[in-house]
N, C-alpha and C positions, 0 to 999 in steps of 0.2 A: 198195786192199785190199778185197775183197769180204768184206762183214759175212756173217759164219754165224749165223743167228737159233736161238737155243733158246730152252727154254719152263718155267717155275717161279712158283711160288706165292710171295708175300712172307711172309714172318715174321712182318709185323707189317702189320696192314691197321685201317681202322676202323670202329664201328658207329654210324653218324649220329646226331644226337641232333636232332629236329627235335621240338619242344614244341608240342601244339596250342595252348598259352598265350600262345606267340611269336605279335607280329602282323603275322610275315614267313614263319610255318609254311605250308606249302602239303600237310599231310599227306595224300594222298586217301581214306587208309585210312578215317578220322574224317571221313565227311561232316557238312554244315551244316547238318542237319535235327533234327528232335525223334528221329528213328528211334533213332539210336546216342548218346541224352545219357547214357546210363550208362556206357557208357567215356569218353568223352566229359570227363563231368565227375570221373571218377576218375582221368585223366592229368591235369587240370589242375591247377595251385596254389590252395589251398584251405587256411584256416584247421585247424589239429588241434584234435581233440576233445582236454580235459585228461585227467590221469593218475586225477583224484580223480574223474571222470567213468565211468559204465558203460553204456554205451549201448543200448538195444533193439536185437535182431535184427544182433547180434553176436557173434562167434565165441569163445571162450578154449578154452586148451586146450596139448597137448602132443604131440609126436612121435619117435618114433624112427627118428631117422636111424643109414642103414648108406652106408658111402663105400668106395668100392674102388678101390686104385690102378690105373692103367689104365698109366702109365708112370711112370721114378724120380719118388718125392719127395723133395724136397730145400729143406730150412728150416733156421735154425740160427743160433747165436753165429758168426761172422764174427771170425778173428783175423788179422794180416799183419804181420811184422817188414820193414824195410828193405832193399829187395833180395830177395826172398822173395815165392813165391806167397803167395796169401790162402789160409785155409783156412776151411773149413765142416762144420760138424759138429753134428746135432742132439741134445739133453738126453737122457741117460738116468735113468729114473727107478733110485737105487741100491736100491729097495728089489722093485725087480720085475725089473730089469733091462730093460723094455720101453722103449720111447721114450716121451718127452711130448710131446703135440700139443696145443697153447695152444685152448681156446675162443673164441679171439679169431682166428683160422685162418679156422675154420669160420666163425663170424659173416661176418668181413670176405668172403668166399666169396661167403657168400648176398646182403648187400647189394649186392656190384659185381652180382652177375644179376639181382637186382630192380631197382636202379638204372638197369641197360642195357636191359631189356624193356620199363621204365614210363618211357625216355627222362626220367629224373625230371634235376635240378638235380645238378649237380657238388657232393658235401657237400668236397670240399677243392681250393681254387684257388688257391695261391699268387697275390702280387702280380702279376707278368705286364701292369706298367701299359706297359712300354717299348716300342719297337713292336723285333721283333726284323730281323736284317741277315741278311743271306747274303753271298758271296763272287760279285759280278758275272763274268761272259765277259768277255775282254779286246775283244770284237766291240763289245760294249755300252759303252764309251768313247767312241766315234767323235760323240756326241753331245753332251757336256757343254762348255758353254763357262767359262771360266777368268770369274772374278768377283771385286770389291774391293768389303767395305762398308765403309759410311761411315766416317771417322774419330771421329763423332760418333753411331755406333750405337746405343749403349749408354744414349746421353743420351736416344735417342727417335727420332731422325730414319727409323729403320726401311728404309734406302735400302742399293742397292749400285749398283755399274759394272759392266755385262757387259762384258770387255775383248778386243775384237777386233780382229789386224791386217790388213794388206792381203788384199785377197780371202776376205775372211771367214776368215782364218789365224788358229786358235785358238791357237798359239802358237810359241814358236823352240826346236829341241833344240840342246843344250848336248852335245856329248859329251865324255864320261867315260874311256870307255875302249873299246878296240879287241879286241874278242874279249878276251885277257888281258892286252893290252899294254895301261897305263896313258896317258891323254894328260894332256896340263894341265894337270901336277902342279903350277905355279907360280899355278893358278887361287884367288884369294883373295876372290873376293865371297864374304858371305854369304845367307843364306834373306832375304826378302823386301825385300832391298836394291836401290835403284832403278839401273840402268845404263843406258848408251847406248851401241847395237851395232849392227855391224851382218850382214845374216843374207840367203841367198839359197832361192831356192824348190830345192825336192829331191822329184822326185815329188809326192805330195800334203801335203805340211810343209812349213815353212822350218828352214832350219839355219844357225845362228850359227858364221859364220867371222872376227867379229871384235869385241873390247871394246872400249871405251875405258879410256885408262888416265888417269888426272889428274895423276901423277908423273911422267910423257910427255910429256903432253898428245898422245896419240896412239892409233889403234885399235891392239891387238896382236892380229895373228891368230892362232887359235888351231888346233890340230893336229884335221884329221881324219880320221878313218875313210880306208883307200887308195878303198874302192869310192864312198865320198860324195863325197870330194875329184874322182873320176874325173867326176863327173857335173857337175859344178859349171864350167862356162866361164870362162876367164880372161879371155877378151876379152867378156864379158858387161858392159856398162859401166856399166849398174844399181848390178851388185854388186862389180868391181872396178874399183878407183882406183889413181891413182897416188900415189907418196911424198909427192908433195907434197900433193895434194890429200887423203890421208886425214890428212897432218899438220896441215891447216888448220880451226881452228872453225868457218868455216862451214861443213864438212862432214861434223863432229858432228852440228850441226844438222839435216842432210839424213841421219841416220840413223833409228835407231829408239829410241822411249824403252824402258821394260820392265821390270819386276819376276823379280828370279831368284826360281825356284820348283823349292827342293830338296825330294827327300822324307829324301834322306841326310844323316844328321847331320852340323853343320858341319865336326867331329872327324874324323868317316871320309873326306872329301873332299879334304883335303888330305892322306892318308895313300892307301895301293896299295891299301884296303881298299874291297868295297860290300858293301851290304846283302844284295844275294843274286847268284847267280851270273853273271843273266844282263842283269842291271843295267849299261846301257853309256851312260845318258845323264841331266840335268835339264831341265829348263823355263825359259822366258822368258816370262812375259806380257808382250805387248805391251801398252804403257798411250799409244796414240796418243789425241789428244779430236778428232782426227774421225771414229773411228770404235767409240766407246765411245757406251754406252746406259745411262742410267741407268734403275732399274728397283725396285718397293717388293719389301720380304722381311720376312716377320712375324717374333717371334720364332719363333713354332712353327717355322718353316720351319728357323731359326738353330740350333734345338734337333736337329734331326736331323744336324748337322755333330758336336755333342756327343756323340750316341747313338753315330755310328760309332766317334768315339773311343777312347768307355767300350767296346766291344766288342772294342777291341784290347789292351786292359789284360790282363797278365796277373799270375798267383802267381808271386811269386820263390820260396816255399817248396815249389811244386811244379817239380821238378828238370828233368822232360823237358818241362815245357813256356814254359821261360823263353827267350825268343832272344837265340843267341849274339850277331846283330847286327841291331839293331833298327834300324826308321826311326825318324824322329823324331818320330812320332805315336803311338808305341807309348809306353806307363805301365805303371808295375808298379802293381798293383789297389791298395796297401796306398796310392799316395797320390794315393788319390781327389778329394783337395781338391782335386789340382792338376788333376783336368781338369774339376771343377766351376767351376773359377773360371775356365773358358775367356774372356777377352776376344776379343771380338767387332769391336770397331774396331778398323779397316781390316784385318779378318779378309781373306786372299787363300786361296781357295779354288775347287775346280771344279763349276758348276751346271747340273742338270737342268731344262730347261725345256720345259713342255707349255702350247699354247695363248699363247704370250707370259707363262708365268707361272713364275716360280722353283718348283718342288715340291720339289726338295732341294737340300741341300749337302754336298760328299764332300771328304777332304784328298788325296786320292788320283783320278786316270784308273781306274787297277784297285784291287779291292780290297771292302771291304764296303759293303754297300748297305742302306738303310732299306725295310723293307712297308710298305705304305699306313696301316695300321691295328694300332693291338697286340692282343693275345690280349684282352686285358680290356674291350677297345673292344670286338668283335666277341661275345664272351660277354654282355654287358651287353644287349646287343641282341639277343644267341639265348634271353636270360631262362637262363641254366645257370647262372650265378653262383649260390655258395652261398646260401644263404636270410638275408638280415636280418633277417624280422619274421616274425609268426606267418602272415599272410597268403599270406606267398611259397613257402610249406611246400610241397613236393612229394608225391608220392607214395612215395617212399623214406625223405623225413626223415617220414612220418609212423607209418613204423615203427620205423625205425632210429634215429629222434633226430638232433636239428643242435644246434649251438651257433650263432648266428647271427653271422655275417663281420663285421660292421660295430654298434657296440651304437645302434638308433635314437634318433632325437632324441627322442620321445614316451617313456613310460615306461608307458605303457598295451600296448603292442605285447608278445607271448614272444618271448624271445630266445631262449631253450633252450626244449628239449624231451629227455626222457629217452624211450629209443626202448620199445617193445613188444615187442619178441625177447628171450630171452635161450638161452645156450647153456650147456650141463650141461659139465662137467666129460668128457673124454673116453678111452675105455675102448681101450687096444691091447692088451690082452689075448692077441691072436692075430696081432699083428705080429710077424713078422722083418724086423732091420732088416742092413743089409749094413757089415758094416766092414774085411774083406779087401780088397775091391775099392777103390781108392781113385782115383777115373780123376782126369785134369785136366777142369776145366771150358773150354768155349768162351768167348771174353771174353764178357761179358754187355754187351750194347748195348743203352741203355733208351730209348723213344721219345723224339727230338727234338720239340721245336715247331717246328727249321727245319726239319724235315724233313715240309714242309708239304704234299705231294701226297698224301703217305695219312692229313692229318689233318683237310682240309677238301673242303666240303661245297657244294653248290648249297644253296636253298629244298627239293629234291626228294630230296636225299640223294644225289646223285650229284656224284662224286668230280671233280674240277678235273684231271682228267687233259689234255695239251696246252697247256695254258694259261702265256702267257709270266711268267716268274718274278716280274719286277719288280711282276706285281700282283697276288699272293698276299695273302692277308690283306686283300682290299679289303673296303669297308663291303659287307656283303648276305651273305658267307661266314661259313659256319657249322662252327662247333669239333665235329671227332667226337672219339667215344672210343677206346682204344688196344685192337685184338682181337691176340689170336694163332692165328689158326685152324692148322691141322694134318690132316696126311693119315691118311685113318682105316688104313693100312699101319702108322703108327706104334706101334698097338695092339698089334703082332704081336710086338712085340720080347723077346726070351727075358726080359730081366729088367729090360726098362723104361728104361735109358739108351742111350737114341739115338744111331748114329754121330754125327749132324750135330749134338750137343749136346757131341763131345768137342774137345779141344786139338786134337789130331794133324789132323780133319775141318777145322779152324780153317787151321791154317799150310799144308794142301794147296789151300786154296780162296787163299790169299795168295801162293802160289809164283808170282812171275814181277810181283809186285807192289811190288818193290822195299822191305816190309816187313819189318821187323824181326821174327819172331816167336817170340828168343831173350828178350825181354822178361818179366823175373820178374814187373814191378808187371800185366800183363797174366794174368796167369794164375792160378785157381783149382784148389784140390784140394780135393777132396770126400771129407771123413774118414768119416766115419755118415751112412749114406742109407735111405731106407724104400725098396726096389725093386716092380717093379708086382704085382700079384694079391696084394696084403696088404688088410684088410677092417680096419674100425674103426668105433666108432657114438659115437654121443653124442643128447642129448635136446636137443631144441627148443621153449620152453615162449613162448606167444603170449599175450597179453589184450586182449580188446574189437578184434577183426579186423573190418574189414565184409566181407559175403560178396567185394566184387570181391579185396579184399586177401589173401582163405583161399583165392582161386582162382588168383591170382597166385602164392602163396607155395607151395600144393600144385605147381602147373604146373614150379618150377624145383626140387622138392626128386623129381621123380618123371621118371627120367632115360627112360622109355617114353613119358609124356604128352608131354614136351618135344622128342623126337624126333620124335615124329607130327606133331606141328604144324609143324614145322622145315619139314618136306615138304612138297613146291607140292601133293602128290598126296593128302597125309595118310597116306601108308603107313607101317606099321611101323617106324620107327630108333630108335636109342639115340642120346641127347643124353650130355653130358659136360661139367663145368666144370673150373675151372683153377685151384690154389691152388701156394705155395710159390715159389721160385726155378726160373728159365730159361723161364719160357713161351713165350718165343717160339724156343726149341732145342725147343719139345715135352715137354718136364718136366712136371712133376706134372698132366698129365689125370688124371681121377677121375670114377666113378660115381656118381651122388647117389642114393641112392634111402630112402624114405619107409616103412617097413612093420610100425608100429605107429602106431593115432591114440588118441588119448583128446581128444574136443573136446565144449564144453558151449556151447549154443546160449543166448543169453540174450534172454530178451522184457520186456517191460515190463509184460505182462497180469498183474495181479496173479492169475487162475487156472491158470497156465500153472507147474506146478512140475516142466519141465525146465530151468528158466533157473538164473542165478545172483539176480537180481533179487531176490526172494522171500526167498532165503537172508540176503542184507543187510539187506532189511528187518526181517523176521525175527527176525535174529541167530542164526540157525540154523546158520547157516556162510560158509565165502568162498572165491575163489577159491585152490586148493590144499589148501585143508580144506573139502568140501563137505557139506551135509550127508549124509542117507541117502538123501533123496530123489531124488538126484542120485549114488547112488552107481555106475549103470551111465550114464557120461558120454556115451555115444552115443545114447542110446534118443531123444533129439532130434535126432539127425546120422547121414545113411546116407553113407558116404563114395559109393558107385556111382551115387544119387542125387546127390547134388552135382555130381561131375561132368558126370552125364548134363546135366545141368541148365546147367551151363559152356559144353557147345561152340559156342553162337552168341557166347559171350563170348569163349573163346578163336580163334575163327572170324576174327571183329572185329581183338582183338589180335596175329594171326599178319601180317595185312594190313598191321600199322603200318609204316614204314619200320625203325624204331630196333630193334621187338622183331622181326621179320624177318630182320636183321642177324642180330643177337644171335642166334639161335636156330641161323640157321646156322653162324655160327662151334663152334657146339658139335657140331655133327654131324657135320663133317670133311670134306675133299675125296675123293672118290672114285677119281681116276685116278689116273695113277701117274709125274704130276709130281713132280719133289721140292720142299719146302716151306723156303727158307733165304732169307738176306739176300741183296743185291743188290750182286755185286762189285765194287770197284772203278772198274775198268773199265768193267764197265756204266754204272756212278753217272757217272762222266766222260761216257760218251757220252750217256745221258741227258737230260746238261745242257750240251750243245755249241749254240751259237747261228749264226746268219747272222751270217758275216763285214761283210756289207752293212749288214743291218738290224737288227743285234742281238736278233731274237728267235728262238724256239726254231724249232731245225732239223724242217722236215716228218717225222711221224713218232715225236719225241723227245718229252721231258717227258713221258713215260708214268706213271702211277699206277695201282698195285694192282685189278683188277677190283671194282667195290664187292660187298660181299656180302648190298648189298641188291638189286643186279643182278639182272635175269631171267638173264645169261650170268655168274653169280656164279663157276659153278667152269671158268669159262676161265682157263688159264693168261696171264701176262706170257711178253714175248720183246723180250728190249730188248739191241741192242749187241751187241758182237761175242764170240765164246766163249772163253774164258779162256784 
């Protein structure tokens, strides 16, 4: 079939977080010199000044912010009966009738852009100690050999048996069944029970054409397949015998030994039933000792046998995701005991081996697969992990505040910090909000961690696009952040909710996908929404800022400055942030802009009475009640000056990789690709591998252009068109 390539933007793409603090950063932007030590040492982790603290040649002050929607907002109480869309509906105030918009919106707003420009530390990480699995190619089997550890594992002995038969024959199929006809219905071994068969070559397998039976004393052949049978010689004298000679023990003996290895539970095996449809066969390790390898396996190694486990557990409370017929590796989550207490001896299982060395263990040929490294490995070492001490303080918890992730051992270290923002209460006065229109929502799909092409990173911020799956997550990859850029066409829309953000745009991009998209638990309706061209303000009141931090803070609340800089060229644009539900459907874009200052400069000179300083000493007044001397709070701060003053700073920080990213996701794509998730089908092809060599096919494992790219707004074209 000849692929038809087209061309779209992802939904959901990332912005690198490379730390000059990491001592694996290769940021080029921040050279090694004295030149740029003031950004420099304002991206790095750095003790906070305290709160009882007011420091010289520091900022306080206040501003008004004005925010305009650019497309729907959509925030709110979340309600959803059984069998029943969800619904979303935001608070009206009953005394104005207007909506309420939480100061904690806003806030949350501005730290994620500060956050993302100053590449600061992740202020929230979940656990993420586990290393996560994905679902292997069937291509990617062809490599694992069948393995027994010790009976005595557990005790210490740390050993297994790689068990291979003749000609390196990784094992014997059993079959099951024939297309739908059932074979050997009278088949009575169970899982890991040892037998003696015997099996001929089939292509590149062998295939078990007969058991032994010990209430015989005799092999029983068993039924196969018409096209396997076909292939199979009767005059092959290997593998067939005569009556008497298969009824004789010594030609038991001149069989083969072997461990059955079902994944179907014992129950369904002897019933018409399998596990899934297309299920026609089980396993036989061969357990021959002339050609078994003993070989060591750590526990770490034993531990990744458990991880996949735990990754197949599911809720039985949740209805659509319970299977009807499970393997026998499958737990329901609730009894987790039972797959923590996995025993290990004489565990039979299938291993990965690289270099002569066991690297994993899987209960399963296909099926899920461990990454090298967990999320928490790899953060740990990108330095992004939340802050434990005062030390480790970023450049965001040093306005925002942290709690610190872990409480240290010392008692001398801050573990909190209360941030230096705060947000005024906020004014809709001149909002209309829409409650006629009640559209469905598109399902909301919220970033994966498996979904590891657009979340990791080189040393240089470029994206692990091609790169074969099984080594995602290695040590040296670096965790980005989750963007959702958008095409600046989406500005354009009469009232701000975007086709591609509805239901109906949802089930048309699913047609032909075998999907359900009658699905109530899937679907959203949007009761009360703010639609685009509505305005709203609120006040942003700061204390003890250092200029890099009042230049940082101006730069993302002044949607003009933050577009210029966006630009390779520094031209003219409008930047745009992103607050509320569906940002990656294009929802809530929003205008930031800045256009009232009151800010008061504070020096430490005791002749210097524009500061606050003086005033404490004093007691003449403080911040928020100043005195008179300070009652025109600018006459120490020109805002045009300041800036002027900024652009080698902002210069600097345009160049970073992280704030680079970041900047442009706010200014949108220009062409007139469209901007959505990646189908189905695409995602299939994507991930299709070499039949031969189990890695990805030339061309596939595509990842998201980085948007730290020189070719940022090139489109994706992956797979074939829907």
């Amino acid at each position: 079939m000849t692929e038809t390539r087209f061309k779209f933007h992802s939904s959901v793409n990332s912005i690198p977080v490379i730390r000059p603090s990491a001592p694996t950063s290769k940021n080029a932007a921040i050279a090694r010199t004295n030149d740029n030590n003031e950004l420099s040492n304002f991206l790095a982790d750095r003790a906070p000044m305290t709160l009882d603290y007011l420091a010289a040649d520091t900022f306080s002050g206040e501003m008004r912010l004005t925010i305009k929607t650019m497309t729907a907002l959509i925030f709110g109480k979340q309600d959803g009966s059984e069998g029943q869309p969800r619904e979303i509906e935001l608070q009206i105030d009953p005394t104005t009738g207007k909506p309420i918009i939480p100061a904690t919106m806003i806030k949350g707003m501005i730290a994620n852009a500060y956050e993302r420009i100053t590449a600061s530390r992740f202020r929230i990480f979940g656990d993420h100690s586990d290393t996560l699995t994905y679902r292997a190619d069937p291509a990617a089997a062809n490599g694992l050999i069948p393995i027994r550890l010790d009976s005595e594992y557990e005790s210490g002995t740390h050993r297994g048996t790689l068990l291979y038969g003749p000609n390196n024959a990784r094992f014997a199929k059993v079959y099951t069944f024939d297309g739908s006809r059932r074979l050997n219905t009278n088949l009575e071994i169970k899982h890991n029970s040892q037998v003696w068969f015997q099996a001929a070559p089939v292509d590149s397998t062998y295939v078990v054409t007969a058991i032994w039976d010990d209430k015989r004393s005799t092999y029983e052949p068993l039924e196969l397949p018409e096209n396997i049978a076909a292939k199979i010689s009767l005059d092959n004298n290997t593998y067939s015998r005569t009556d008497e000679e298969s009824n004789s023990h010594q030609n038991m003996e001149r069989g083969y030994k072997g461990c059955f290895y079902a994944t179907t539970p014992d129950d369904l095996l002897k019933t018409d039933e399998r596990i899934y449809s297309k299920k026609n066969s089980e396993r036989i390790f061969f357990d021959e000792s002339s050609s078994q390898r003993s070989i060591n396996i750590s526990p770490e190694i034993a531990a990744t046998y458990d991880r996949v486990i735990l990754s197949y557990a599911y809720n039985s409370e949740e209805k659509e995701k319970r299977p009807e017929k499970a393997s026998r590796f499958v737990y329901e989550r609730n009894n987790r005991g039972l797959i923590e207490a996995i025993n290990h001896n004489g565990l039979l299982a299938y291993a990965r081996i690289i270099n002569n060395k066991v690297v994993e263990l899987f209960p399963t040929e296909v099926g899920r697969r461990n990454y090298p490294r967990a999320p928490r490995d790899l953060a740990k070492a990108q330095q992004i992990l939340p802050a434990s001490k005062a030390d480790e303080a970023s450049p965001a918890d040093h306005l925002f505040g942290f709690t610190a992730e872990q409480i240290p051992d010392t008692t001398s270290n801050t573990v909190a910090l209360k941030g230096r923002i705060t947000i005024s209460s906020v004014s809709t006065d001149s909002v209309q909000f829409q409650s006629k229109k009640r559209p469905a929502l598109h399902p909301l799909l919220p970033p994966k961690e498996l979904s590891a092409r657009r979340f990791l990173t080189d040393a240089n911020g470029k994206l692990i696009s091609g790169r074969d799956r099984p080594y995602y997550y290695s040590m040296g990859d670096m965790l980005g952040a989750a963007a959702y850029p958008f095409r600046s066409q989406d500005l354009e829309s009469r009232d701000g909710f975007l086709k591609r953000a509805t239901y109906e745009h949802y089930k048309d991009s699913m047609s032909g996908n075998n999907i359900d998209t009658s699905n109530m638990r899937v679907q959203t309706r949007i009761n009360v929404w703010i639609p685009s061209k509505q305005t709203f303000d609120c006040t942003l009141r700061f204390e003890g800022l250092s200029t890099s931090e009042l230049r940082v803070l101006i730069l993302i609340v002044n949607s003009e400055q933050l577009g210029t800089w966006a630009s390779s060229s520094h031209s003219r644009q409008t930047a745009y942030l992103r607050m509320g539900t569906g940002k990656a459907l294009g929802l809530g874009i929003v205008k930031v802009d800045c256009r009232q200052y009151s800010i008061y400069r504070t020096s430490g000179q005791d002749t210097d009475h524009w500061g606050l300083v003086n005033d404490y000493k004093d007691l003449d007044g403080c911040f928020g009640a100043p005195s008179e001397l300070l009652a025109d709070a600018n006459s120490g701060w020109d805002y045009h000056s300041f800036i002027e003053q900024a652009q080698e700073f902002y210069e600097l920080l345009s160049k970073t990789v992280s704030a680079k990213a970041f900047m442009r996701s706010c200014i949108g794509y220009s062409d007139e690709h469209p901007v959505r998730y990646m189908h189905l089908n695409e995602d299939k092809w994507n991930n299709e591998t070499d039949s031969n060599t189990g890695r990805s096919k030339k061309g596939h494992a595509l990842a998201p252009i980085s948007l730290a790219a020189d070719n940022w707004e090139k489109p994706m074209s992956v797979g074939r068109k829907p």
